[in-house]
C-alpha positions in Angstrom: -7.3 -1.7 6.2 -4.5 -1.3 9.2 -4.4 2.0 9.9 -0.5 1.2 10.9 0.4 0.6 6.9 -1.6 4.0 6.0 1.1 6.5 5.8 1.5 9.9 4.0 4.1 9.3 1.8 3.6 6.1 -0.2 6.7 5.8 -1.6 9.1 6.1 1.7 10.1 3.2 3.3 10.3 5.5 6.8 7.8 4.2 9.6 4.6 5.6 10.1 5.6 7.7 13.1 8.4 9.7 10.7 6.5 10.3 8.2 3.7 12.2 10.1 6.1 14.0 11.8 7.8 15.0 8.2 3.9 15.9 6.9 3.3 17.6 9.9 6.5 20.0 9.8 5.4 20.6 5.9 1.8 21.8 6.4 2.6 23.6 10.1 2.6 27.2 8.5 -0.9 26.7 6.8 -2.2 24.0 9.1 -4.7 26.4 11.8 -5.9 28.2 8.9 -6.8 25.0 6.1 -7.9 23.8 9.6 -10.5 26.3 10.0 -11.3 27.0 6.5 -11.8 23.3 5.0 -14.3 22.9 8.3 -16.2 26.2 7.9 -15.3 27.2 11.5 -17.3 24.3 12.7 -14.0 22.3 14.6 -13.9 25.3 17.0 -17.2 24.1 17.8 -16.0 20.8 17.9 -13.2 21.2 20.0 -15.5 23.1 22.3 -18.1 20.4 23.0 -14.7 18.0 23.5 -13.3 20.2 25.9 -16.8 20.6 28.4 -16.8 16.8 28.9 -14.2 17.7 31.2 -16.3 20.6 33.4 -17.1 18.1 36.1 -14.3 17.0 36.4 -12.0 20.1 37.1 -8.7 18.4 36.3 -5.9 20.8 37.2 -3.5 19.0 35.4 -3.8 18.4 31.9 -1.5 16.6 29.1 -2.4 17.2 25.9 -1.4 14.6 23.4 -0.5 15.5 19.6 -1.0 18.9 20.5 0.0 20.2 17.1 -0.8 23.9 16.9 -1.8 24.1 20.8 -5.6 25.0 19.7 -7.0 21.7 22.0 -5.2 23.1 24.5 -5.9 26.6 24.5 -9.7 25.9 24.0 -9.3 23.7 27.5 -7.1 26.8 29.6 -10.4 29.3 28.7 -13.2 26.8 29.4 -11.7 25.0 32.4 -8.6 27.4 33.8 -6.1 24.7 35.2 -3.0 25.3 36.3 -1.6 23.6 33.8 -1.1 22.0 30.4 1.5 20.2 28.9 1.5 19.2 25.5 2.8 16.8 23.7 3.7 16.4 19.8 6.3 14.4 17.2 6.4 17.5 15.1 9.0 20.2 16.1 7.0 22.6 13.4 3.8 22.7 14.7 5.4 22.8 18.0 7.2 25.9 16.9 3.9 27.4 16.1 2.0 26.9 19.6 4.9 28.3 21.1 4.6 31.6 19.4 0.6 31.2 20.0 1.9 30.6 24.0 4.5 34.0 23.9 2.1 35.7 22.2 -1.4 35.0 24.5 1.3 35.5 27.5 0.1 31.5 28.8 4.0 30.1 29.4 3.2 30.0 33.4 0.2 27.4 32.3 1.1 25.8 29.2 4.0 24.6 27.9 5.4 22.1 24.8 7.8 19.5 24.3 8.4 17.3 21.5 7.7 13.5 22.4 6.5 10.5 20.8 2.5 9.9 21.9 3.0 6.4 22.0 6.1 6.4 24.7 5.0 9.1 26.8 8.0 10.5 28.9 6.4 11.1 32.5 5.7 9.0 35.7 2.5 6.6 36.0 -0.7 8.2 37.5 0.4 12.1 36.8 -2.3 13.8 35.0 -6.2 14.8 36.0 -7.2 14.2 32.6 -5.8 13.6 28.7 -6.9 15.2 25.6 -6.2 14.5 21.9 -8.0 16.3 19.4 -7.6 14.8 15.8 -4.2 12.9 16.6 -5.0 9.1 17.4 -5.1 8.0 13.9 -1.8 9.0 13.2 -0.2 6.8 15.8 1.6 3.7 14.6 0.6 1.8 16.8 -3.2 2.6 18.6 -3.1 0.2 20.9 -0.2 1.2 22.4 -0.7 4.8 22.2 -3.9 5.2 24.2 -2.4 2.3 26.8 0.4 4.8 27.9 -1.9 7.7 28.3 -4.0 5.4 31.0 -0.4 4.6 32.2 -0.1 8.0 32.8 -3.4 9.5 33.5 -4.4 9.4 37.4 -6.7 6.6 38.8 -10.3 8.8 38.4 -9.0 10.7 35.7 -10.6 11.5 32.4 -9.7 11.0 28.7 -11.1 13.0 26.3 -10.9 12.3 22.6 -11.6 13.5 19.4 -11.5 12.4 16.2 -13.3 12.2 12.5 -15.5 9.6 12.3 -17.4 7.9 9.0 -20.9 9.3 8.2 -23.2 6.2 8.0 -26.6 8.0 6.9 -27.6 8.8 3.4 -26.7 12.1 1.5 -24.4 13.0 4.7 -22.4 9.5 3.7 -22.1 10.3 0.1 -21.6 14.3 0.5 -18.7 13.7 3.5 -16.8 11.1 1.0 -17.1 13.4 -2.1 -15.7 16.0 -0.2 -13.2 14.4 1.8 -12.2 12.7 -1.2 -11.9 14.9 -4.1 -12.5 18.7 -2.5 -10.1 18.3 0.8 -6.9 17.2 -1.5 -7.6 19.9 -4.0 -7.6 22.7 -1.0 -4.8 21.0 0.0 -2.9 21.4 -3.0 -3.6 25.0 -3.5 -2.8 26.6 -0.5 -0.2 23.8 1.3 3.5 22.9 -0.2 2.8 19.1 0.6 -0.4 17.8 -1.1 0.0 14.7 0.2 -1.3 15.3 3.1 -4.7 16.1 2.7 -4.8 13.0 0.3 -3.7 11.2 3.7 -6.8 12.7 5.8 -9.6 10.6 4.1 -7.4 7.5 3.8 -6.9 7.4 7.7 -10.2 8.9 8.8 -11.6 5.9 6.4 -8.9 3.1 8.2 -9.7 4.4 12.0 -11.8 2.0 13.6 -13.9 4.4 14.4 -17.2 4.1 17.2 -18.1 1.1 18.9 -14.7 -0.8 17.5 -12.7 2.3 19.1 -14.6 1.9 22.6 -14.2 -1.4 22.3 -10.1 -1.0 22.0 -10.1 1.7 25.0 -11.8 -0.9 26.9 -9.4 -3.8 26.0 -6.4 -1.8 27.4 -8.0 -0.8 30.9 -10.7 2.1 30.5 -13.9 2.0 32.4 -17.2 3.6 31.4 -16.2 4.3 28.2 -18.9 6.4 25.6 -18.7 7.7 22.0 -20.6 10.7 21.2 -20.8 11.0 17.7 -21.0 14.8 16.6 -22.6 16.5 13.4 -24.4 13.3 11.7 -21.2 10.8 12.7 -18.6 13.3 10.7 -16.6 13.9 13.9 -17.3 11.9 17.2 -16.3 12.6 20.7 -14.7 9.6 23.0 -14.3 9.4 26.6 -13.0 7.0 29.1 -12.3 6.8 33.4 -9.1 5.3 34.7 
């Protein structure tokens, strides 16, 4: 399946690109805690291991695409303290959030927000030490294009880090991630968020990402060197990263 033609809302004719955004301004309010709660706590730990691929590295700079909720982001200002992050999302509702996460945590000289499409990135070639994305590739329309402009932008030497669910290939973690992806996620979803259609989304574009080697093998099509997939918690999430 095209990940492009898997949208939210079956029934719109809007593009893909509008109808994240419209899913993403419905679920903002509950979307940290169903975050946390669906995972058991274990994408803090995710997004930790994400962020220390970048240690070495020391980027200074930082853009953080489809920063949602700004969690990526504030996981990278504690573990590697640059001097700044900029972050990057199509949903004015979850950017509403990290701004009162950035007020509150007093981080506005180090972080801030703007709304922007991911897949036209509004910045100069060669400007940032190193991109993150944390769960927000396979909502792009168009992949390709997408992680092509964050090389555009990222500086020659610099770093991408992503993250993103992957599909289990190992029997019972296979059939036990699918049941509850499948059935358990949506009913969560319908409980405690006002748009259930969201969280019958996540499986259906977790299950049409081209996930591992076939995601490598598209960062290195559009220019990344020494790319790697490092697949985390039996293949459930994995973490990608390429060099411009």
């Amino acid at each position: 399946m095209n990940p492009e033609n898997v949208t939210p809302y079956k029934n719109q004719q809007a593009a893909k690109k509008e109808q994240v955004a419209t899913m993403f301004n419905n679920i903002s309010k509950t979307y940290d805690f169903l975050n946390h709660f669906m995972s058991l706590g274990i994408d803090i730990i995710w997004r930790k291991l994400a962020i220390k691929e970048l240690l070495k590295d020391r980027p200074q700079t930082i853009l953080d695409v489809a920063t949602g909720t700004g969690d990526f982001a504030f996981e990278a200002l504690e573990i590697l303290k640059p001097k700044k992050i900029i972050g990057v999302d199509i949903s004015e509702g979850m950017l509403a959030v990290a701004k009162e996460k950035i007020k509150k945590r007093k981080k506005e000289d180090c972080f801030e927000v703007r709304l922007g499409d991911s897949e036209r990135l509004l910045f100069d070639n060669d400007s940032f030490d190193a991109i993150t994305v944390a769960y927000g590739v396979r909502n792009f329309e168009n992949l390709e294009k997408g992680i092509a402009d964050m090389l555009r932008v990222l500086k020659p030497g610099g770093k991408a880090v992503i993250l993103e669910f992957s599909k289990p290939k190992a029997f019972p973690i296979k059939q036990l991630y699918n049941f509850y992806f499948h059935y358990i996620t949506p009913s969560i979803g319908k409980v405690f968020s006002k748009d259930s259609s969201a969280y019958t989304y996540l499986p259906e574009s977790v299950n049409a990402f081209p996930d591992g080697k076939n995601f490598t093998d598209l960062m290195d099509k559009v220019g990344y060197k020494n790319t790697k997939c490092r697949p985390l918690a039996f293949g459930i999430c994995s973490i990608y990263t390429g060099v411009k």
